[in-house]
PAKEMAR-432651 format. One line per field, with one value per residue (C-alpha): residue in one letter; z, y, x. Coordinates in steps of 0.5 Angstrom, whole numbers, always signed. Last residue first. Layout:
! residues N
roza: c(A,...)
w: c(Z,...)
v: c(Y,...)
u: c(X,...)
***
This chain:
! residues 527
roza: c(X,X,X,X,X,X,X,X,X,X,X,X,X,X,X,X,X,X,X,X,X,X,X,X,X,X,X,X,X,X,X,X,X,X,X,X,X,X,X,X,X,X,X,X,X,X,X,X,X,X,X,X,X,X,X,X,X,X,X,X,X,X,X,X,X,X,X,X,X,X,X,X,X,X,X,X,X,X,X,X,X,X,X,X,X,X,X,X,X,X,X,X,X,X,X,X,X,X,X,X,X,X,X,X,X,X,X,X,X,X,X,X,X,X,X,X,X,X,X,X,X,X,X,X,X,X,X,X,X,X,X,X,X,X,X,X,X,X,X,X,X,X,X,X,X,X,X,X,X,X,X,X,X,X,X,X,X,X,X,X,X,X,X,X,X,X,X,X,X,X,X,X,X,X,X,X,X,X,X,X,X,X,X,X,X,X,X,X,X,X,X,X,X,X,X,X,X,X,X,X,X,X,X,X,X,X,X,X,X,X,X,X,X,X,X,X,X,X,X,X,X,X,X,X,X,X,X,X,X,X,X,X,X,X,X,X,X,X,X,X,X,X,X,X,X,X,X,X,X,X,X,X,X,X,X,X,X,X,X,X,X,X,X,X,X,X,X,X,X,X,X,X,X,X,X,X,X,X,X,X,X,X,X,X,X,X,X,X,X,X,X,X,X,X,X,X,X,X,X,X,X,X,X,X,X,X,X,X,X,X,X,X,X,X,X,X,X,X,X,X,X,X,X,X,X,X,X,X,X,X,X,X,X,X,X,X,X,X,X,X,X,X,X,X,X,X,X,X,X,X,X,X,X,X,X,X,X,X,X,X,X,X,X,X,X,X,X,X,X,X,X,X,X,X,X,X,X,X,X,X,X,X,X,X,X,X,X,X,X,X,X,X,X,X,X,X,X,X,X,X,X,X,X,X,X,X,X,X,X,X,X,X,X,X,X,X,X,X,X,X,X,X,X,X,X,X,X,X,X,X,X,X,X,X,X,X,X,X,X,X,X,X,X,X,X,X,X,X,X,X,X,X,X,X,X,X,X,X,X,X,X,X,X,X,X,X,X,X,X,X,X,X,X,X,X,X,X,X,X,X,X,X,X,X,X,X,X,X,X,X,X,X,X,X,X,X,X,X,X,X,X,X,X,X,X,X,X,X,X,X,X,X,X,X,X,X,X,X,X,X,X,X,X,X,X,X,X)
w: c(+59,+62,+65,+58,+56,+61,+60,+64,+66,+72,+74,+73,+77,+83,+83,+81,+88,+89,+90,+96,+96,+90,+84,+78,+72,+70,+67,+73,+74,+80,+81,+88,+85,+83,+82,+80,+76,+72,+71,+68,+64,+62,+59,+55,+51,+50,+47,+40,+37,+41,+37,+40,+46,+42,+44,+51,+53,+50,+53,+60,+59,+57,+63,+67,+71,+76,+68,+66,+68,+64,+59,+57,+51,+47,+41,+43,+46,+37,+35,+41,+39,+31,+33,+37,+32,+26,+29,+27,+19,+19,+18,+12,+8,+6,+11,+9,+8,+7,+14,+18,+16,+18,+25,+25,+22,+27,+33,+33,+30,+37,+40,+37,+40,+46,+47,+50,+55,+57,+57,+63,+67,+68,+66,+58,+57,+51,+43,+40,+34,+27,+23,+19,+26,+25,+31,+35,+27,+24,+30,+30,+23,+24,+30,+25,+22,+28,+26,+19,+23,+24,+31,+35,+36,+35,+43,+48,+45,+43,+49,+53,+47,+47,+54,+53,+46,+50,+55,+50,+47,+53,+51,+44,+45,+39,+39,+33,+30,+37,+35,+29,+31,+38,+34,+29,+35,+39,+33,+31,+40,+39,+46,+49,+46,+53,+51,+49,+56,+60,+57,+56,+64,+65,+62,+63,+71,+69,+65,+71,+76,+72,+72,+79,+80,+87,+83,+78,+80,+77,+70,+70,+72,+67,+63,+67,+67,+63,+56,+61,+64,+56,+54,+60,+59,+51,+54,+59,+52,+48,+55,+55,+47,+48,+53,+50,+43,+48,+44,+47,+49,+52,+58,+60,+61,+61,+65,+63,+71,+73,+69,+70,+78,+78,+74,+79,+83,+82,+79,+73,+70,+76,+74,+66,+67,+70,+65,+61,+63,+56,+57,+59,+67,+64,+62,+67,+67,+63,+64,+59,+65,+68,+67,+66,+66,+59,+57,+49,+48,+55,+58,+65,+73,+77,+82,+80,+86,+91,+90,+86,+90,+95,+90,+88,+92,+87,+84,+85,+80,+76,+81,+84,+88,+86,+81,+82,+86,+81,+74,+78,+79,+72,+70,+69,+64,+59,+59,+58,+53,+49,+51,+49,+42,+40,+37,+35,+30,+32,+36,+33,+33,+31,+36,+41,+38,+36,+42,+47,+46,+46,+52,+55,+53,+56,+63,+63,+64,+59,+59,+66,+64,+70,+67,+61,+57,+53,+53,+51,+46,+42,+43,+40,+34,+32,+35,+29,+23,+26,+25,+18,+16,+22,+19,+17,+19,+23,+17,+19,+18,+24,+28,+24,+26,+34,+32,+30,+37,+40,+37,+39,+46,+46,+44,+49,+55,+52,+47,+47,+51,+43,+41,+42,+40,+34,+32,+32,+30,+23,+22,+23,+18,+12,+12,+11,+6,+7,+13,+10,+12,+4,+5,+11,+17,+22,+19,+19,+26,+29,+27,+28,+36,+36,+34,+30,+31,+39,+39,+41,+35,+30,+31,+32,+24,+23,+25,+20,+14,+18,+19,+12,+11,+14,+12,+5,+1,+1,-2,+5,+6,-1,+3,+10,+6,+2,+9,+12,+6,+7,+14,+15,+9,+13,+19,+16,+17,+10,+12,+20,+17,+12,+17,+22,+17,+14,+20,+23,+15,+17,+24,+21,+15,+21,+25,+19,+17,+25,+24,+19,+12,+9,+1,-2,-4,-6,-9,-15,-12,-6,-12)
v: c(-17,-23,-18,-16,-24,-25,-21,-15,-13,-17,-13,-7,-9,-12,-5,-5,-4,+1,+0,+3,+7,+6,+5,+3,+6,+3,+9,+14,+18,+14,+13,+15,+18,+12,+5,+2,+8,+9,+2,+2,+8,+6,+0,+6,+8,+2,-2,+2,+0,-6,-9,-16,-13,-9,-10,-11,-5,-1,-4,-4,+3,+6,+2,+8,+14,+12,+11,+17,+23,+19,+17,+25,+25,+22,+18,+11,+14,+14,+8,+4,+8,+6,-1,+0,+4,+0,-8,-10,-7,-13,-10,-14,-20,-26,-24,-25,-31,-28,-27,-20,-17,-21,-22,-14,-15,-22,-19,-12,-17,-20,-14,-12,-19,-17,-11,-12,-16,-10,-5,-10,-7,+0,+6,+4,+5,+0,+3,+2,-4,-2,-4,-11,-15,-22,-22,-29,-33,-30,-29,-37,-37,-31,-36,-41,-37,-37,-43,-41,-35,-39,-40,-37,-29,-31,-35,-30,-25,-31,-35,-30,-27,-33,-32,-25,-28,-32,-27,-23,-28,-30,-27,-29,-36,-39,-46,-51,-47,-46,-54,-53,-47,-49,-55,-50,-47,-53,-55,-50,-48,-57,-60,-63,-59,-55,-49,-51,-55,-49,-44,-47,-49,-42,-39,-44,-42,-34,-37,-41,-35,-29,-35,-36,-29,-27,-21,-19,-12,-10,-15,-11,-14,-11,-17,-22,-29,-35,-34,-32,-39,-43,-40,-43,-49,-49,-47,-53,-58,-55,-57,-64,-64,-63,-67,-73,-72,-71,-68,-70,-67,-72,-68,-65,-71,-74,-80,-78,-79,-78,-70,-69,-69,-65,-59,-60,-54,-50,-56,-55,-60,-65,-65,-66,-72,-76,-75,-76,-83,-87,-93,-100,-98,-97,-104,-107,-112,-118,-119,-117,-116,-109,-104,-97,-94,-91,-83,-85,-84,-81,-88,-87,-87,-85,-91,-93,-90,-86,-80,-75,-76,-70,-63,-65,-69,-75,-77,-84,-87,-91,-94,-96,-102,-103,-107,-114,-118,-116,-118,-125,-125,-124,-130,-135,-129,-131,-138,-137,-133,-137,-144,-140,-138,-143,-147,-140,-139,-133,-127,-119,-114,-117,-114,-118,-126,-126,-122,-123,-131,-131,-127,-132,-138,-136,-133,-142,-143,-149,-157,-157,-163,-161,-153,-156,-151,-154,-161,-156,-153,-160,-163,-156,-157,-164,-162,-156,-161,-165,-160,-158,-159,-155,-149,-143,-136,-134,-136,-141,-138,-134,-141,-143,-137,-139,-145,-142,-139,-144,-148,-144,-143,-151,-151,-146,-150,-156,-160,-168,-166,-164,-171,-174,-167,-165,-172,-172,-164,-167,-172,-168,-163,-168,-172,-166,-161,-156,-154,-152,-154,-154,-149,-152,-148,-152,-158,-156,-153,-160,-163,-157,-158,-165,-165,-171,-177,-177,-184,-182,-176,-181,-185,-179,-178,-185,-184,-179,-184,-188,-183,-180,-188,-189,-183,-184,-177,-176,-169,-168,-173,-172,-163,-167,-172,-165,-161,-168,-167,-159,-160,-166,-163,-156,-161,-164,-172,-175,-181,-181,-180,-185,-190,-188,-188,-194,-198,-194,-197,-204,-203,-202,-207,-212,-210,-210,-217,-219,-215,-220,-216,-217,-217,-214,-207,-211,-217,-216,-212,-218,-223)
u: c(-4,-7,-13,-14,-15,-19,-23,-26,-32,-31,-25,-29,-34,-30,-27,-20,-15,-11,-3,+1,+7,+13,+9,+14,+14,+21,+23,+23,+17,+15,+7,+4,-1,-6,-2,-9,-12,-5,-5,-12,-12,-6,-10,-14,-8,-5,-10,-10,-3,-3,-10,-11,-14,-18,-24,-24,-20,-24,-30,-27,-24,-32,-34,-38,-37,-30,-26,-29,-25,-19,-22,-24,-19,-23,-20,-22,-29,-30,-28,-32,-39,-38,-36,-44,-47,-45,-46,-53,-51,-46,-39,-37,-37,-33,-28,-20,-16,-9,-8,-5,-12,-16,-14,-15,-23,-24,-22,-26,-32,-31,-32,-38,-41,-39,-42,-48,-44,-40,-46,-49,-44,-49,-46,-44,-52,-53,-52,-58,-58,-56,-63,-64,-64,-62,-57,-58,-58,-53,-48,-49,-46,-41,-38,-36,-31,-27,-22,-21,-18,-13,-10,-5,-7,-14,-14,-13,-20,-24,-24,-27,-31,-35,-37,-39,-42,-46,-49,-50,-55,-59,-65,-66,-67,-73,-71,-68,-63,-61,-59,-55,-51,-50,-47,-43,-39,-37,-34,-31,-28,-26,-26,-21,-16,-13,-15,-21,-22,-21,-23,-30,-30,-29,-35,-40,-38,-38,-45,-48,-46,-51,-56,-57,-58,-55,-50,-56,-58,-50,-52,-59,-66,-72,-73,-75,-72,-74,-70,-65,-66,-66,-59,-56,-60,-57,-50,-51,-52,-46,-41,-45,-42,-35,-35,-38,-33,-25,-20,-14,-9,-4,+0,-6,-10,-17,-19,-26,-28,-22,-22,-28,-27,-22,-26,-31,-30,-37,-42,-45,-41,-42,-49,-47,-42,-48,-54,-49,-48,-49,-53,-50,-52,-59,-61,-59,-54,-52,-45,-40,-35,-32,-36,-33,-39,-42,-40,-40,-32,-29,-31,-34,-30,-35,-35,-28,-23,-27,-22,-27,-32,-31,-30,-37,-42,-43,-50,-53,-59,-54,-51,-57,-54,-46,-46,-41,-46,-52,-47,-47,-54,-56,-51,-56,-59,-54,-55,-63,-63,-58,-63,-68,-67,-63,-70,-72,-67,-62,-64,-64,-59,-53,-49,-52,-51,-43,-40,-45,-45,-38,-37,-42,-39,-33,-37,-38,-32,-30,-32,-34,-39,-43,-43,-48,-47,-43,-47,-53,-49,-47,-55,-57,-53,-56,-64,-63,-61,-67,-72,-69,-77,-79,-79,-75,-76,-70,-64,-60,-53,-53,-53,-46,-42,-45,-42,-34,-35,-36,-31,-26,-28,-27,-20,-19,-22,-18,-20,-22,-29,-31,-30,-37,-41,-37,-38,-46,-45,-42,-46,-53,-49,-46,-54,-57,-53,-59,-56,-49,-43,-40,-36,-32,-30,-34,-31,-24,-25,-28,-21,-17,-20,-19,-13,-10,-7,-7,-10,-17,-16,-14,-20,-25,-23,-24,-32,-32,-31,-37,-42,-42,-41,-49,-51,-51,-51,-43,-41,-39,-35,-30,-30,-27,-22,-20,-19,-16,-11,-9,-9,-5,+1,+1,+2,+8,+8,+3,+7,+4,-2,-3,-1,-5,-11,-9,-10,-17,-19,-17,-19,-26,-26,-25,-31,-35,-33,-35,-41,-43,-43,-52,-52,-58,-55,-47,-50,-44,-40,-40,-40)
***
């Protein structure tokens, strides 16, 4: 009779409580024979998916009630109960009845969980917002409201259900990267959640810091404050807090005002956190040394045209290119930052700019590094400079030779000497040079292959820098560096120089000239 009558029949609330302790009691006998928790899981996932293809609410809300049954009696874990709903395929919010259901029981168990358990759940929630699509209507308003009451009872910081930065954490993980908000029903109550944190990112930030600079040489030991990310030059901050906008930007700003610093090699290094020992290339790095050439390229695009180097010696200028030149050398030789790489972007971004003026002092910091470092390396690594020589040398005719009297004539000829080194590593590889001498460069290669033969370098040494020219361009020709580094050893030890084999001086050296130790490289002061 009752499935007969069964949609006009009306059970009493006693029949109905018995019929709930009956099921409660097969639930606890069901579980305790399925017994493995790979056989609970694998039945409850199959239990939670027959639900969820219900559309009565009303047994929806009474099959899950069993669930809550065996959670309060420690059957079943609320945490792995909430995570098989919210995992179901069939968890969507079209599916009504299943979805208000399922977020009531969430609601009422998740304090069931440990703080962990909870996090967990969160997170598999906030997965669940980013499926509602942002510009759906009030249709599936109460599908929202079923999820906000499971978040307002979370965040609720009364209910002590978690710490409150762990949601944080979950919300900016899952909700920032995404670029944009979730539904605007949850849009403000995450927003906000995240901005009550605001004045704990402010107690924890120095004030301004993004707008402070360090005294260079001093600062260096002053533990965290300067401390960046060698990736993306951001400050090592220690929480997702909402802080503002310009302590998460990258930092470059600050890593290049301490590059242009004399003496702040050290500090770089604790700033990056870079080592010697490890040899890593270091991108940001790399790219503010290539952001300091351009400047220096743009300050001798702005200078007059009449000073000479030796008229120059306050020039600001004059110091930043030996400072860039330094700090170049360092970082290549030490790998953290690519000399190619380098190369091809100033390349690219002098590509953009008209800057000529600057070009010579360029090349006599490139040829610092170039004449120590072809010998042990590949050619292949050098090639990208016959770009940049394309670009800052496009002269059709042969370039006039400069006055080697004056110290400026070193730097005009740098970029001759640097083909010097590339013609000689050519030859002793089986890459050879896909082109020959440029035009621009004949008179002055022609220039230095005819002061090598001469024999009056001895009587020029004190005249002009015709030794330090030699001397720089074929520092990786020992066959033709020879001769004119006698003439350097022969002016240092002057007369007193024995004639015994070992060629030791016995009385007092003579000093070179800063001059001429400043129109030397580094590699032919190394020899």
């Amino acid at each position: 009779m009752e499935e007969i009558f069964a949609g006009f029949v009306i059970s009493s609330k006693e029949n109905e409580d018995v019929k709930i302790r009956r099921f409660e009691e097969e639930m606890r006998n069901l579980i305790k024979a399925l017994g493995a928790p790979e056989s609970i899981e694998h039945a409850f996932r199959k239990y939670i998916d027959y639900t969820a293809d219900i559309a009565s609410e009303r047994k929806v809300t009474l099959l899950l009630s069993l669930l809550e049954y065996a959670i309060q009696n420690h059957l079943l874990s609320a945490k792995l109960v909430c995570e098989w709903i919210l995992n179901s395929k069939k968890l969507v919010y079209e599916n009504e009845a299943f979805w208000c259901c399922s977020f009531t029981f969430i609601n009422k168990v998740i304090g069931l969980a440990d703080y962990k358990g909870v996090r967990d759940i969160v997170k598999l929630m906030l997965d669940k917002v980013n499926t509602v699509p942002a510009n759906t209507n009030v249709s599936i308003l109460s599908q929202l409201n079923a999820m906000y009451k499971v978040f307002i009872n979370v965040f609720d910081r009364n209910n002590c259900l978690l710490p409150a930065y762990l949601v944080l954490d979950e919300i900016q993980k899952k909700m920032y990267p995404k670029g944009r908000w979730p539904h605007w029903k949850f849009a403000k109550l995450l927003s906000s959640f995240v901005e009550s944190f605001r004045p704990t990112a402010q107690m924890v930030t120095i004030a301004c810091r993004s707008k402070l600079l360090p005294i260079v040489s001093y600062s260096s030991s002053m533990g965290n404050t300067w401390k960046l990310d060698p990736i993306n030059a951001k400050f090592q901050l220690r929480a997702s807090l909402p802080y503002n906008k310009e302590l998460l930007e990258p930092q470059t700003h600050l890593l290049r005002y301490v590059l242009e610093k004399p003496y702040s090699r050290d500090m770089v290094y604790s700033m990056l956190s870079l080592s010697n020992e490890q040899k890593q290339r270091c991108p940001i790095l790399e790219e503010q040394l290539v952001e300091l050439v351009l400047m220096a390229m743009e300050r001798s695009e702005n200078e007059s045209d009449s000073g000479d180097v030796s008229e120059q010696t306050t020039s600001q200028t004059v110091f930043f290119w030996q400072h860039l030149s330094s700090h170049l050398i360092y970082f290549v030789l030490y790998h953290h930052a690519s000399f190619p790489h380098m190369v091809e972007s100033l390349h690219d971004k002098l590509a953009a700019k008209n800057l000529r003026k600057g070009r010579d002092h360029l090349m006599w910091v490139l040829l610092q590094f170039i004449s120590g470092a072809i010998q042990k390396k590949s050619l292949v690594d050098f090639l990208p400079i016959i770009k940049l020589h394309d670009l800052l040398y496009p002269e059709k005719e042969p370039i006039s030779v400069p006055d080697i009297t004056k110290p400026s004539c070193t730097h005009a000829m740098a970029i001759a000497s640097i083909w010097i080194h590339l013609m000689k590593k050519a030859e002793l590889e089986p890459v050879k040079l896909q082109r020959p001498l440029p035009v621009s460069l004949k008179k002055h290669v022609d220039c230095l292959q005819q002061s090598l033969m001469s024999n009056n370098l001895h009587s020029s040494f004190y005249s002009d820098y015709q030794i330090s020219l030699l001397c720089n361009a074929y520092s990786t020709n020992q066959e033709y560096f020879t001769r004119p580094m006698g003439v350097l050893v022969d002016a240092v030890q002057g007369n007193n120089r024995n004639n015994n084999n070992s060629g030791v001086s016995n009385g007092q050296v003579t000093p070179l000239s800063m001059n001429i130790l400043d129109s030397l490289t580094v590699h032919t002061k190394m020899r």
